[in-house]
Backbone bond lengths (Angstrom), bond angles and torsions (degrees), N, CA, C in turn:
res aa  C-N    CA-C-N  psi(-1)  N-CA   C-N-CA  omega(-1)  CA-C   N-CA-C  phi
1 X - - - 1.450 - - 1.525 108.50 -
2 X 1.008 126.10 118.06 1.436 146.03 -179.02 1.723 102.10 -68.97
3 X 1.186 100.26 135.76 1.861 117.47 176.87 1.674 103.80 -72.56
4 X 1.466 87.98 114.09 2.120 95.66 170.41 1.191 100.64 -138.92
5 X 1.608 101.85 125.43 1.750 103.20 177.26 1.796 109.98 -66.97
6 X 1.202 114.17 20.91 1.736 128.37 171.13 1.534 129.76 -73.92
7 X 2.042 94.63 -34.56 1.020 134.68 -148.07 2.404 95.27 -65.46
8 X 1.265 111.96 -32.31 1.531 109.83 -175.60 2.034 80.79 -130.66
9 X 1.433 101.21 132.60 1.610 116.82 160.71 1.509 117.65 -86.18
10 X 1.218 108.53 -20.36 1.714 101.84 173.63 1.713 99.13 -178.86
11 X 0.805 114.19 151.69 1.553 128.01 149.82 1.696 120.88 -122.17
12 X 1.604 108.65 123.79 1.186 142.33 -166.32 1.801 95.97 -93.82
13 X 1.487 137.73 127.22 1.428 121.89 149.42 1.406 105.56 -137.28
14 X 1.256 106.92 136.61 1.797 115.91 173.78 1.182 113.04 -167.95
15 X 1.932 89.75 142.49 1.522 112.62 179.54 1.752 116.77 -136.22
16 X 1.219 82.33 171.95 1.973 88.82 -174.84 1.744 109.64 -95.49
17 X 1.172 117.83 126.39 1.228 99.22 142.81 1.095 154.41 -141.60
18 X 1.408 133.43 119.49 1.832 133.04 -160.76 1.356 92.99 -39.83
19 X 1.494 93.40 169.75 1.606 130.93 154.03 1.369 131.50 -69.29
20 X 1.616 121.35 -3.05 1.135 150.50 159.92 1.565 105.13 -58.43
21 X 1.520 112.71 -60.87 1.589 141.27 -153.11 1.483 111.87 -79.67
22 X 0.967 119.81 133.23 1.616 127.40 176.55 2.021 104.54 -82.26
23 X 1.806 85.87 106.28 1.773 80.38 -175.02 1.595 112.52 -62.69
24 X 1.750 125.75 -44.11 0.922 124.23 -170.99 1.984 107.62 -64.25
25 X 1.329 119.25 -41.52 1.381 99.63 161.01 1.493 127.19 -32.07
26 X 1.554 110.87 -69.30 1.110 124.08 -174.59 1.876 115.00 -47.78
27 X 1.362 121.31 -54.73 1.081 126.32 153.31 1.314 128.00 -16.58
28 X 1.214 105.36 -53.53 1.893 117.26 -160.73 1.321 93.05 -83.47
29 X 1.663 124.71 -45.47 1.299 118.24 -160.46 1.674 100.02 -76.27
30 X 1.653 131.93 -19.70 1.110 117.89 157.44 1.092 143.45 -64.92
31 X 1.825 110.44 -27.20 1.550 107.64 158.22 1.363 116.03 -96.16
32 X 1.567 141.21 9.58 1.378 131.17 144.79 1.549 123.66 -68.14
33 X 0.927 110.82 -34.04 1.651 115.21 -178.44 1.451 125.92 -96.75
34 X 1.501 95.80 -33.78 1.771 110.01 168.58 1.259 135.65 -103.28
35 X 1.517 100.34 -52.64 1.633 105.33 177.98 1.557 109.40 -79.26
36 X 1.431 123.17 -30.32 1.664 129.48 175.47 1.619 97.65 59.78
37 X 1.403 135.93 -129.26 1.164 137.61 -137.76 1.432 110.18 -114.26
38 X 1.641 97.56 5.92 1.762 120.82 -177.14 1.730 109.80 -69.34
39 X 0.968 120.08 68.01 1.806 107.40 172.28 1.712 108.12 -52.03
40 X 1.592 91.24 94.56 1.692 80.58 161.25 1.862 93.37 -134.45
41 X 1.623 107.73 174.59 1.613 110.76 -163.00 1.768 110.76 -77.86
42 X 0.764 122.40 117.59 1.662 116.66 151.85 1.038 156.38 -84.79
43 X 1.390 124.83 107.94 1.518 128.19 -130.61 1.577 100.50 -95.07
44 X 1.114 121.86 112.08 1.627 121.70 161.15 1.434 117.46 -101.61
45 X 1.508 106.68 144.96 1.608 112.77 -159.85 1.451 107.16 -141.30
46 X 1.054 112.99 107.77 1.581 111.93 -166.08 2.105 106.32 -81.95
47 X 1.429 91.95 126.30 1.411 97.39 166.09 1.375 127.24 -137.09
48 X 1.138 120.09 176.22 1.555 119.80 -168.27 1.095 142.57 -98.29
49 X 1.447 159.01 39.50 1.190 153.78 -132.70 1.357 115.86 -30.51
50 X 1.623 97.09 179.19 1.796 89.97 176.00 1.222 117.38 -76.18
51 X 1.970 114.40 -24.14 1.747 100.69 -176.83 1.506 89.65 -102.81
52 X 1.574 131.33 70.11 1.735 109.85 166.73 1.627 122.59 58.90
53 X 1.017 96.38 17.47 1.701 106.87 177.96 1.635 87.15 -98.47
54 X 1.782 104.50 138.96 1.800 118.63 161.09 1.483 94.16 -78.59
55 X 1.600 58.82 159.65 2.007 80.57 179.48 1.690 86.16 -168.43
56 X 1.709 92.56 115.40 1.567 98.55 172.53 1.792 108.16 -102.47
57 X 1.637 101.00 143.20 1.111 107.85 165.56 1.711 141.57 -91.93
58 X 1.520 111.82 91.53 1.505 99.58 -156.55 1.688 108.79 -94.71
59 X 1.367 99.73 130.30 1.538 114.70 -179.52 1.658 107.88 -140.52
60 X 1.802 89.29 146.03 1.455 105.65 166.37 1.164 118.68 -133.91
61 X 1.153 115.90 140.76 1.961 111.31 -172.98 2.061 96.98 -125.08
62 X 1.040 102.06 138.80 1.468 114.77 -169.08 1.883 104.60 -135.79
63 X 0.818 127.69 89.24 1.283 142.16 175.73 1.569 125.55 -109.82
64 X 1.308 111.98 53.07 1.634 133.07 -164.98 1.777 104.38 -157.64
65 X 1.123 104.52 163.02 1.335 120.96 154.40 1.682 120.92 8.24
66 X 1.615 78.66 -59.46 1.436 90.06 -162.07 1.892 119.46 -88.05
67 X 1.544 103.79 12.90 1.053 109.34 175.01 1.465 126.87 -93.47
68 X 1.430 119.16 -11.42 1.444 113.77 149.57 1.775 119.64 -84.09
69 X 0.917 120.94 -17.52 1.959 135.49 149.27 1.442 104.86 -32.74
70 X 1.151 103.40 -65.01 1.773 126.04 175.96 1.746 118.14 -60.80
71 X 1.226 118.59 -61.58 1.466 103.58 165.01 1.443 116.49 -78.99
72 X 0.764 137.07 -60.44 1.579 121.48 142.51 1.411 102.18 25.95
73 X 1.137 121.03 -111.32 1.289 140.63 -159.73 1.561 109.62 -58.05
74 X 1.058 117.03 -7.92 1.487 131.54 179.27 1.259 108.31 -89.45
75 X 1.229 121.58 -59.76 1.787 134.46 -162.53 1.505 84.32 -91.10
76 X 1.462 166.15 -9.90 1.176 143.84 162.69 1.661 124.88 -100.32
77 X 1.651 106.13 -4.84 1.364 131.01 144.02 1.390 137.43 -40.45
78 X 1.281 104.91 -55.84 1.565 117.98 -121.61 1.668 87.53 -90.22
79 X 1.280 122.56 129.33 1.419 134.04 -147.29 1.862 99.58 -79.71
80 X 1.113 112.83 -25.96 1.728 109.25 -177.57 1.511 79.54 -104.28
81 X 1.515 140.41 86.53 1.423 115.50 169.24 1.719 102.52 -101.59
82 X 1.294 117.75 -6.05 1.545 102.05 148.55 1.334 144.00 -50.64
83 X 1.219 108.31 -39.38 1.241 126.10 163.90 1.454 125.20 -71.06
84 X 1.351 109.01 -38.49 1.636 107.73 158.83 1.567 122.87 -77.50
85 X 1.613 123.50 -13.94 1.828 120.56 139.55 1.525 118.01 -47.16
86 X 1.200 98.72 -48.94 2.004 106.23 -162.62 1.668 87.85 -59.67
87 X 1.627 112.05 -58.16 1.679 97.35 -160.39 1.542 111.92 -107.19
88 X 1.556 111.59 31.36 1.576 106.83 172.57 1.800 100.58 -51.26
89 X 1.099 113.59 -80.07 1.303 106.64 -166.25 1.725 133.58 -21.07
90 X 1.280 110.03 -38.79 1.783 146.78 167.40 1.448 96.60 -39.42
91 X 1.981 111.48 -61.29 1.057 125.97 -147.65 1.774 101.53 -93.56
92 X 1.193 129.77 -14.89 1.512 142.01 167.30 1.743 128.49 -80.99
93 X 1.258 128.69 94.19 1.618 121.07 -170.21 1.855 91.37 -83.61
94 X 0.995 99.73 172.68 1.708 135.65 176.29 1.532 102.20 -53.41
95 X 1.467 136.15 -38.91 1.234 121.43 162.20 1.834 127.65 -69.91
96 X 1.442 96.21 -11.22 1.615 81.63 175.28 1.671 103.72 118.33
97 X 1.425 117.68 -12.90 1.396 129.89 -175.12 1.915 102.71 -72.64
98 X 1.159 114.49 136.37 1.515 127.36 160.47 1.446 91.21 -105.31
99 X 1.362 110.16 153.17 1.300 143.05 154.47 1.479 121.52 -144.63
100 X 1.468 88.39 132.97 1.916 111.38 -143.31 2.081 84.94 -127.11
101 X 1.037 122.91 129.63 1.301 135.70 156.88 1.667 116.90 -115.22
102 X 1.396 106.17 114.12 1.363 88.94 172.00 1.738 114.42 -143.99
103 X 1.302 119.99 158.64 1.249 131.82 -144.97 1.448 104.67 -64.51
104 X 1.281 128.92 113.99 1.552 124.94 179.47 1.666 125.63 -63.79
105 X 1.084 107.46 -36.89 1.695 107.37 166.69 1.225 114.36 -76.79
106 X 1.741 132.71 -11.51 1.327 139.26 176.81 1.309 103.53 -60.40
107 X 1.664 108.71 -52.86 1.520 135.87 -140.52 2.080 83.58 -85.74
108 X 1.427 111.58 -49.25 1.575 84.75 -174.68 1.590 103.36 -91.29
109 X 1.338 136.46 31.74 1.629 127.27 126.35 1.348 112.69 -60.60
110 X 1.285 133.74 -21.39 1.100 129.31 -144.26 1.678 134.42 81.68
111 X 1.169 108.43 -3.32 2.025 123.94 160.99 1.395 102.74 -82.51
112 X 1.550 104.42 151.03 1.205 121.94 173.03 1.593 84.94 -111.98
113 X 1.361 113.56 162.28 1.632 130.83 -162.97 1.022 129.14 -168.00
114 X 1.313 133.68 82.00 1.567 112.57 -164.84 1.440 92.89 -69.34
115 X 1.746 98.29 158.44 1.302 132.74 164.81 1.393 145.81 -154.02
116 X 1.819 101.52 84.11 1.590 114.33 -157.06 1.544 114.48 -71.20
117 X 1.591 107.78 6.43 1.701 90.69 -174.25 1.869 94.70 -117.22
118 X 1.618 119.66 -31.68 1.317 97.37 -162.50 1.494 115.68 -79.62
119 X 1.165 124.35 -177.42 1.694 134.72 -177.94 1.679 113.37 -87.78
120 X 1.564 102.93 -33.44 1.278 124.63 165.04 1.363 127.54 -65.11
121 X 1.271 137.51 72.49 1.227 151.91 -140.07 2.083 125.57 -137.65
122 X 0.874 105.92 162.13 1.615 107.66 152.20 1.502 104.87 -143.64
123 X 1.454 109.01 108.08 1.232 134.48 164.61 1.655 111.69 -55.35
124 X 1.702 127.80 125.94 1.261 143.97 -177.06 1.056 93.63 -136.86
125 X 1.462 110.78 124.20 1.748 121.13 151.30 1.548 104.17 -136.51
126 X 1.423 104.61 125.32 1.313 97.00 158.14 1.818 120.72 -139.68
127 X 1.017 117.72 175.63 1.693 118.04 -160.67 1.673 96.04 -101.07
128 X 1.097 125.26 106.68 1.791 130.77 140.57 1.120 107.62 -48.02
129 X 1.409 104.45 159.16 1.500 127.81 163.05 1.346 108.52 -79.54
130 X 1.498 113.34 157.95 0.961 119.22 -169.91 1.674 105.23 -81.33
131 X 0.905 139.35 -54.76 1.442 153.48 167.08 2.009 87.65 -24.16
132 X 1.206 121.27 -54.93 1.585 110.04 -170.03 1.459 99.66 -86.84
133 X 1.253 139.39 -30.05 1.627 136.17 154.10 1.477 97.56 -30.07
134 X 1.671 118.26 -69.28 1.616 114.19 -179.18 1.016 98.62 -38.80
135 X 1.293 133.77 -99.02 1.483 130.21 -135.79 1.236 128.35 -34.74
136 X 1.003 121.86 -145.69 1.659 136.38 176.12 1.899 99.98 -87.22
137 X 1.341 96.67 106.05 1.597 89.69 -175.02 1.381 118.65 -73.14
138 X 1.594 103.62 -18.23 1.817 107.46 -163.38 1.787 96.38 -98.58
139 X 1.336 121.11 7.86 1.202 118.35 143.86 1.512 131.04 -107.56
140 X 1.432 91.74 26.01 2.019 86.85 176.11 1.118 113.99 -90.53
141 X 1.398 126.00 -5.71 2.088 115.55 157.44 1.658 98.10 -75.31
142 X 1.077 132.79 -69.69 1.558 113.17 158.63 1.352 135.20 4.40
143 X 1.462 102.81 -81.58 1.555 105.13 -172.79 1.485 106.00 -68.80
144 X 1.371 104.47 -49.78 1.766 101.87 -175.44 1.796 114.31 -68.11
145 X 1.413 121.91 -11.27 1.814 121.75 173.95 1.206 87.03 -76.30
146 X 1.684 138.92 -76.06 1.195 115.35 178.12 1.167 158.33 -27.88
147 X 1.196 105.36 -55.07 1.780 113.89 152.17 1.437 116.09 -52.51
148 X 1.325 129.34 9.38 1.440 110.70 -172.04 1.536 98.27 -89.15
């Protein structure tokens, strides 16, 4: 498979975090482990619970170049990545979207982790090309770890 910066249309990542949680932790461990040397902006959005508790919403949307850079480094990470071969397909709809969950206290150890049951999370979706939708889907951590 030949290198096309075509190959990812965007990558989407967002997470919650209580008033319990250290935002600037959480932050850092998203651009040490994920974003790496990528300056792109991160949007925090303050919201409210039901009893008056904050709860900020942190998201980044990357729709350039640098968004197969970005999953990339995610899907050749991610510490159970057997388990994310067995159920890529599960995790891919008909438009081309992956959806990636992975464990938020993992992620500020520094592990990436999927984690399909807890609430505690960092939510990843991002859109493939359709040309890699064709292919062999249960080799697209494959083809794309290689190319890194």
């Amino acid at each position: 498979m030949e290198q096309r910066s075509d190959n990812v249309k965007f990558v989407e990542i967002e997470t919650y975090v209580h008033a319990t949680e250290d935002i600037d932790k959480i932050v850092q461990a998203l651009r040490e482990n994920i974003l790496g040397n990528i300056k792109i902006p991160i949007i925090l959005e303050v919201l409210w619970g039901t009893f008056g508790n904050r709860i900020i919403r942190v998201k980044i949307f990357i729709e350039n170049e640098q968004s197969e850079k970005i999953l990339k480094k995610v899907l050749c990470n991610i510490h159970n990545i057997d388990k994310l071969k067995k159920t890529i397909r599960d995790r891919t709809d008909k438009a081309g979207n992956i959806y990636i969950r992975l464990n938020k206290q993992e992620l500020i150890k520094g592990r990436l982790v999927l984690d399909d049951e807890s609430d505690d999370i960092v939510r990843i979706k991002a859109r493939i090309s359709r040309r890699l939708l064709k292919d062999n889907l249960e080799n697209l951590v494959d083809l794309l770890c290689r190319e890194q």
